[in-house]
C-alpha positions as CSV (number, residue, x, y, z in Angstrom):
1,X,51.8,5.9,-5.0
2,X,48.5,6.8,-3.9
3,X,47.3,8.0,-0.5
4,X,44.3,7.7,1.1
5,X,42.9,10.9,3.2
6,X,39.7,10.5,5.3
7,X,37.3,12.1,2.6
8,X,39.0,9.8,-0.2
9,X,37.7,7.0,2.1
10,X,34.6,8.1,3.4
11,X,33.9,8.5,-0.8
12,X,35.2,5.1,-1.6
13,X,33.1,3.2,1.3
14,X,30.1,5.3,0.3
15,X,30.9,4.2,-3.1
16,X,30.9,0.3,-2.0
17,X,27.8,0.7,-0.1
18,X,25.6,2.5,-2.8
19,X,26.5,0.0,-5.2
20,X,26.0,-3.3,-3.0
21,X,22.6,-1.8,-2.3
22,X,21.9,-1.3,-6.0
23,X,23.2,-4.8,-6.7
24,X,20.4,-6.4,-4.0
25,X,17.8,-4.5,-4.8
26,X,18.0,-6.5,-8.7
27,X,17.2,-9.7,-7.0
28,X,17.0,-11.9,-10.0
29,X,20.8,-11.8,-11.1
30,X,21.9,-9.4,-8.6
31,X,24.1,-7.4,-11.2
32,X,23.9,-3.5,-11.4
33,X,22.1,-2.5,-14.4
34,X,19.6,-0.2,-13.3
35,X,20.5,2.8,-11.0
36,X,17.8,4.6,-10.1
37,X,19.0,8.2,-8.4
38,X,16.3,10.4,-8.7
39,X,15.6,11.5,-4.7
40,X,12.0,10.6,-3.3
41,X,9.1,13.7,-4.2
42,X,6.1,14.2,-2.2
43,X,2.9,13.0,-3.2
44,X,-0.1,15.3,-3.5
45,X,-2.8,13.8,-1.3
46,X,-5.9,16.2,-2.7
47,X,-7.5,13.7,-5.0
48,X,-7.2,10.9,-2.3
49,X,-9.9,11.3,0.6
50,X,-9.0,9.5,4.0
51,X,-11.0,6.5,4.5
52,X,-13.7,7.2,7.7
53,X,-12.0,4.0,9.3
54,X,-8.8,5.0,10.5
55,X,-6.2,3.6,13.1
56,X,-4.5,6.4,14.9
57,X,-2.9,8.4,11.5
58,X,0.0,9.9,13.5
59,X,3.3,9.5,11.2
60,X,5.9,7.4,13.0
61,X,10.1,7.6,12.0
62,X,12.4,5.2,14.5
63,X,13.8,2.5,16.2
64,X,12.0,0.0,18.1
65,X,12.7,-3.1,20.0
66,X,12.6,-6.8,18.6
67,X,14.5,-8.6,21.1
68,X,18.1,-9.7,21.8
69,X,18.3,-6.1,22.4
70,X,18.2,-4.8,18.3
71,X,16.2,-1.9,17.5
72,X,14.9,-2.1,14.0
73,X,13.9,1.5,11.8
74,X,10.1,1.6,10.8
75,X,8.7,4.6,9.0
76,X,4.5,5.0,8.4
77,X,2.4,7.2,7.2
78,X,-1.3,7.8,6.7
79,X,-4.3,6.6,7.8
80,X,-7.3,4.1,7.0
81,X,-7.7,0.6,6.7
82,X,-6.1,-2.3,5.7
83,X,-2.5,-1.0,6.1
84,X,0.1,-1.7,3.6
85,X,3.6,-2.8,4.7
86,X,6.5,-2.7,2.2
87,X,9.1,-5.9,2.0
88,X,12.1,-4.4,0.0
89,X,14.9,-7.0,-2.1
90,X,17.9,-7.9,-0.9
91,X,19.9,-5.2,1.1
92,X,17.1,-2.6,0.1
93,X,16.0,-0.1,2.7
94,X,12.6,1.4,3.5
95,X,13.6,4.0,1.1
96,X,13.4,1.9,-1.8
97,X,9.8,2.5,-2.2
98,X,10.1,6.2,-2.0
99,X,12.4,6.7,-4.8
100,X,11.7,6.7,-9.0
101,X,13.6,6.7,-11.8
102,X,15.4,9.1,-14.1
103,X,12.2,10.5,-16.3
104,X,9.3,8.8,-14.3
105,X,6.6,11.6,-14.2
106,X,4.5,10.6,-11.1
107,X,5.4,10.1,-7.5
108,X,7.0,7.4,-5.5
109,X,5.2,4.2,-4.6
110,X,5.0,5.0,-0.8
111,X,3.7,8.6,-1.1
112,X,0.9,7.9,-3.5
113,X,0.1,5.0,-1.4
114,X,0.2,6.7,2.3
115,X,-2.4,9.5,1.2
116,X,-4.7,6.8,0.8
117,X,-4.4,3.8,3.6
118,X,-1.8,3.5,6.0
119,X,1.6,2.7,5.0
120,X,4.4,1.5,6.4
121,X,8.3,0.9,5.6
122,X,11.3,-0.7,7.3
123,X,15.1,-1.5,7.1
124,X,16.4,-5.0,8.0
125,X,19.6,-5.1,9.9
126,X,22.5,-4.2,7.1
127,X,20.3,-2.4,4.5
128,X,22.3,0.7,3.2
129,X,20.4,4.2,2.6
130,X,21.8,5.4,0.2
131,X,25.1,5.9,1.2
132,X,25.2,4.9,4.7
133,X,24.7,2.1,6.8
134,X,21.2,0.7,8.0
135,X,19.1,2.8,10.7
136,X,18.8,-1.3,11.9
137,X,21.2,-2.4,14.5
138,X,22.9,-5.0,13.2
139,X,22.4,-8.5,13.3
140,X,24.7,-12.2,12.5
141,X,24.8,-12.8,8.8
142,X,24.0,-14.5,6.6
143,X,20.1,-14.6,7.7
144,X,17.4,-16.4,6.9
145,X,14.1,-15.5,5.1
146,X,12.6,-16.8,8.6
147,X,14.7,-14.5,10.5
148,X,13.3,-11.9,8.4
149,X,9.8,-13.0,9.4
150,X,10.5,-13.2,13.2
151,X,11.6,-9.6,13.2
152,X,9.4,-7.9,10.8
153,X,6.7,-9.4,13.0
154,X,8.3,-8.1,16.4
155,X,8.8,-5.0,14.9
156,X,5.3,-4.3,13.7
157,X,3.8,-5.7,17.3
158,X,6.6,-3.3,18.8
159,X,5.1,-0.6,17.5
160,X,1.5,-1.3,17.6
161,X,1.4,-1.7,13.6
162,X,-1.2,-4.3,13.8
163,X,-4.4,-5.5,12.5
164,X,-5.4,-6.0,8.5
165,X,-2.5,-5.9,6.3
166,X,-1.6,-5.4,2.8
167,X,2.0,-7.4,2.2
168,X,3.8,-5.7,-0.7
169,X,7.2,-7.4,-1.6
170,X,9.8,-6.8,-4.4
171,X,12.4,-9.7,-5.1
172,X,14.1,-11.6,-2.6
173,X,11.7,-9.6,-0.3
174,X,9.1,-12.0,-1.7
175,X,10.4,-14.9,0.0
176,X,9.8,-13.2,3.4
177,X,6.3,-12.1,2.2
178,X,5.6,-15.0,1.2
179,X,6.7,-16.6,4.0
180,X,5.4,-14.0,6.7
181,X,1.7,-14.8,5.1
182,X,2.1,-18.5,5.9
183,X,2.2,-18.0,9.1
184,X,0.8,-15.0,11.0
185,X,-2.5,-15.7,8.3
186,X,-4.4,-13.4,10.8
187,X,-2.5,-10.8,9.8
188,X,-2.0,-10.8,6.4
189,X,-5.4,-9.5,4.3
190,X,-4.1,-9.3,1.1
191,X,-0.3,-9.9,-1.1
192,X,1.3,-7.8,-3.9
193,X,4.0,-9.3,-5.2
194,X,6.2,-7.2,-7.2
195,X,8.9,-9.2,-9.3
196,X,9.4,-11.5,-6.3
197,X,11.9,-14.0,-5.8
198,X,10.1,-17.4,-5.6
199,X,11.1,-20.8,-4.8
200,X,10.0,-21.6,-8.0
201,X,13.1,-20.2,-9.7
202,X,15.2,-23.2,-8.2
203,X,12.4,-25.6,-9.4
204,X,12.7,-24.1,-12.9
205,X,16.6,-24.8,-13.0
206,X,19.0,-27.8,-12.9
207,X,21.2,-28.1,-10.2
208,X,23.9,-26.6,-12.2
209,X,22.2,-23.6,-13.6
210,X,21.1,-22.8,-9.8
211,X,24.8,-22.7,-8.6
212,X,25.3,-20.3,-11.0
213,X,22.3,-18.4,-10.0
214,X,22.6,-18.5,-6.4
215,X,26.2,-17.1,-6.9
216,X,24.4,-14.1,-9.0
217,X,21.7,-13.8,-6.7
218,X,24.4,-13.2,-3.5
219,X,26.0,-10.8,-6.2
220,X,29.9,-9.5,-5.7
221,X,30.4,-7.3,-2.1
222,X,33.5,-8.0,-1.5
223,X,34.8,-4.3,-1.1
224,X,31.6,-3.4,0.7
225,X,31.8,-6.0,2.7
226,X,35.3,-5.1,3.9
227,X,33.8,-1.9,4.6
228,X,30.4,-2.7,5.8
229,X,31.2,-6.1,7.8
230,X,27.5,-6.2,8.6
231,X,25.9,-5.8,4.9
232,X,23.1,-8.5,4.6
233,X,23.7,-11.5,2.9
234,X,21.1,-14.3,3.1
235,X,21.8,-17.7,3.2
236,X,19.7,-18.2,0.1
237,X,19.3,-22.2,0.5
238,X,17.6,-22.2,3.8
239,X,15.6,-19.5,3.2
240,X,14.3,-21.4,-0.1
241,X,13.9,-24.6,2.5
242,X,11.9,-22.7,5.1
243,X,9.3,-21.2,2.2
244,X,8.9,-25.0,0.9
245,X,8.0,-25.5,4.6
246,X,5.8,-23.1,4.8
247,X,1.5,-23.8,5.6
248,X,-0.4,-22.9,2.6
249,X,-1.7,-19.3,2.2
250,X,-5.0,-18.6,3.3
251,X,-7.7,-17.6,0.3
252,X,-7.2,-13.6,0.1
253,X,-6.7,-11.4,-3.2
254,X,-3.2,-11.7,-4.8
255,X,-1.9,-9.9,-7.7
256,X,1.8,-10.9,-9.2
257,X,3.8,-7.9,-11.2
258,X,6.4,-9.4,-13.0
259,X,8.7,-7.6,-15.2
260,X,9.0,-8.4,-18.8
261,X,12.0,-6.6,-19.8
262,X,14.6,-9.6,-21.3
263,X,17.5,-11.0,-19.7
264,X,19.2,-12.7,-22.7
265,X,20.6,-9.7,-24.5
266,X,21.7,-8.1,-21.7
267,X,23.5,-10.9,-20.3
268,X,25.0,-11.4,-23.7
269,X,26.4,-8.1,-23.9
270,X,27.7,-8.4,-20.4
271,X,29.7,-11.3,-21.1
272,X,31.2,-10.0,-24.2
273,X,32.5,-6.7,-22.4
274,X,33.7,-9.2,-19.2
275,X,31.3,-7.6,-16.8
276,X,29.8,-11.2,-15.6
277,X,30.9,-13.0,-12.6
278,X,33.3,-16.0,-13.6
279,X,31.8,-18.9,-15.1
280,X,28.6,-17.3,-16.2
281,X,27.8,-18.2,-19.5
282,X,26.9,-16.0,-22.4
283,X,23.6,-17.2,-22.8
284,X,22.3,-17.5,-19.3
285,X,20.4,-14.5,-19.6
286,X,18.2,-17.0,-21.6
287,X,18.1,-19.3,-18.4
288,X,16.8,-16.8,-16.5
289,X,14.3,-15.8,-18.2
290,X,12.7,-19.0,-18.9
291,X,13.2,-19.9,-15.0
292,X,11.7,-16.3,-14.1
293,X,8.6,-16.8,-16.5
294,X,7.8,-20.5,-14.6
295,X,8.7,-18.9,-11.2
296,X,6.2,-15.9,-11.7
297,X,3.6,-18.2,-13.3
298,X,3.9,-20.2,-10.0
299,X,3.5,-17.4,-7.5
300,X,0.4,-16.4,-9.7
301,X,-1.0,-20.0,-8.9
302,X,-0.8,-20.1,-5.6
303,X,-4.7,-18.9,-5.2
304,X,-7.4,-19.4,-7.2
305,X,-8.7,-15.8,-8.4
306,X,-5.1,-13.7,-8.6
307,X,-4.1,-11.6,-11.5
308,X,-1.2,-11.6,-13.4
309,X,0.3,-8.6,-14.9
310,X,3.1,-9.4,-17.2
311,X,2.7,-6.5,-19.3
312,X,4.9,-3.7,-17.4
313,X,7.6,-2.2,-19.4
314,X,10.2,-2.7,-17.0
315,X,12.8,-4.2,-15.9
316,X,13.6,-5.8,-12.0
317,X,12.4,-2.4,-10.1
318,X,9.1,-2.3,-11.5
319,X,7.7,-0.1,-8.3
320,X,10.1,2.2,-8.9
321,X,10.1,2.4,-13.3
322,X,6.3,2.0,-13.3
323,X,5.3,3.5,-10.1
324,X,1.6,4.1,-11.3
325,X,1.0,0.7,-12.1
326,X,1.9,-1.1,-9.0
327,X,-0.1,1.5,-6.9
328,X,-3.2,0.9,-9.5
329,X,-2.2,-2.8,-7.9
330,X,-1.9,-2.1,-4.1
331,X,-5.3,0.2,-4.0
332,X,-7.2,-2.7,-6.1
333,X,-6.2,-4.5,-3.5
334,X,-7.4,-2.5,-0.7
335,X,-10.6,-1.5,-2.0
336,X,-11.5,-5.2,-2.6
337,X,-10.5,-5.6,0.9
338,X,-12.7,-2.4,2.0
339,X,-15.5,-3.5,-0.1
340,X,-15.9,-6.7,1.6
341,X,-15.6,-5.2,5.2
342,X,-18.6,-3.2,4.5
């Protein structure tokens, strides 16, 4: 028989957390292949002169109010003009963008970007760090991509985050950014999408190819969510139905990152060692990836003038296997951006 102690339980729920939040942050199949556990490094800021137009540059780390009485954690850096504001994947923290993989020789996303505009990062309600609970007080699951929207932008007036802004989003954060854009267009200067969830992905699938991917896309937290009750889960429907319903995005630059690593092997292998979800067939990895190319081709047309990168060597996580390359795409947005301010 085997007995639980206290530590045996706080390292099984720790565990269940860290892997529910590495099974969100894949978005696209929701299925742990990448684990990326290198802790966050500093950036060196020498070679990156602060813009002359700053907003006050004073580095803020905490809670703030956005009704019904939730706090919600927001963490910025830097200084200049427009800001950039980070929209993580499913049950991804703020932290997401400050961490690298195993091998990757340059610095986190978030540090190279806060020594040269403002930057700023937040949990949603049920987003682990690492392995513990969100610095978000909770709030009722399953939400919505426009719940999502209605706080980030309470949050960001709550703490005086305002004014021109860069919207970076990774995976099922896309929906939000996307969403977010369509309707606070004053606030929204410019979008990075970075292997984003789109409602395109449904349109590229039957109706019985999306049951199977909506079941991957929730992924399997049943342990964590008997030990985190609060975990997010997002009803993945009506947050598709709210985007189709969203007004049209405004004309601003937009680049798409999409990652061009390969579903249908992996998926393959997957099945054949029984690590797939029931009723997944062996070859959906081949679904997905010809439902992910139309998806990312879509978000890509949604303005007239975007770029497309599809060359990336890498998998779901692109911002944190190629690091460089989706900062080379967040400060070509923001010196466009400056550029035409002047």
């Amino acid at each position: 028989m085997v007995v639980s102690t206290p530590s045996s339980n706080r390292r099984r729920r720790a565990r269940a957390i860290s892997a529910a939040a590495r099974a969100g942050t894949l978005g696209i199949v929701a299925l742990t292949l990448i684990a990326c556990t290198a802790s966050p490094r500093a950036a060196d800021g020498s070679e990156s002169p602060m813009p002359e137009e700053s907003p006050a540059a004073e580095e803020v780390a905490g809670l703030f109010e956005v009704g019904d009485g939730r706090r919600m954690y927001l963490e910025c850096r830097g200084s200049g003009s427009p800001r950039v504001v980070f929209i993580s994947g499913q049950r991804g923290s703020a932290e997401d963008w400050s961490i690298v993989a195993d091998g990757v020789g340059v610095d986190p996303v978030f540090e190279q970007v806060s020594v040269q505009t403002r930057a700023c990062a937040f949990d949603r309600p049920g987003t682990p760090v690492g392995e513990s609970f969100s610095r978000s007080d909770p709030a009722p699951m399953p939400t919505t991509t426009g719940a999502m929207v209605d706080d980030l932008h309470a949050l960001l007036e709550a703490s005086g985050e305002t004014g021109p802004t860069v919207i970076v989003a990774h995976s099922v954060g896309g929906l939000a950014g996307r969403l977010y854009s369509g309707q606070h267009p004053d606030d929204v200067a410019g979008i990075v999408f970075v292997d984003a969830t789109s409602i395109g992905l449904q349109d590229a699938e039957t109706p019985e190819q999306w049951e199977i991917q909506r079941e991957l896309l929730a992924g399997d937290i049943t342990e964590s969510l008997s030990l985190y009750p609060d975990i997010e889960r997002l009803d993945l429907d009506a947050s598709f139905d709210q985007v189709r319903a969203a007004p049209p995005l405004q004309q601003m630059p937009l680049v798409v990152i999409s990652a061009d690593q390969p579903w249908g092997p992996i998926v393959e292998r997957m099945h054949a060692a029984g690590e797939l979800l029931p009723g997944v067939p062996a070859d959906f990895g081949y679904v997905l990836d010809g439902a992910a190319a139309q998806s990312q081709a879509a978000l890509a047309a949604l303005l007239p003038g975007s770029r497309h990168i599809t060359k990336t060597d890498s998998g779901h996580n692109v911002h944190q296997e190629q690091p460089q390359l989706v900062v080379d795409a967040i400060m070509s947005v923001v010196d466009e951006l400056r550029a035409d301010s002047q």
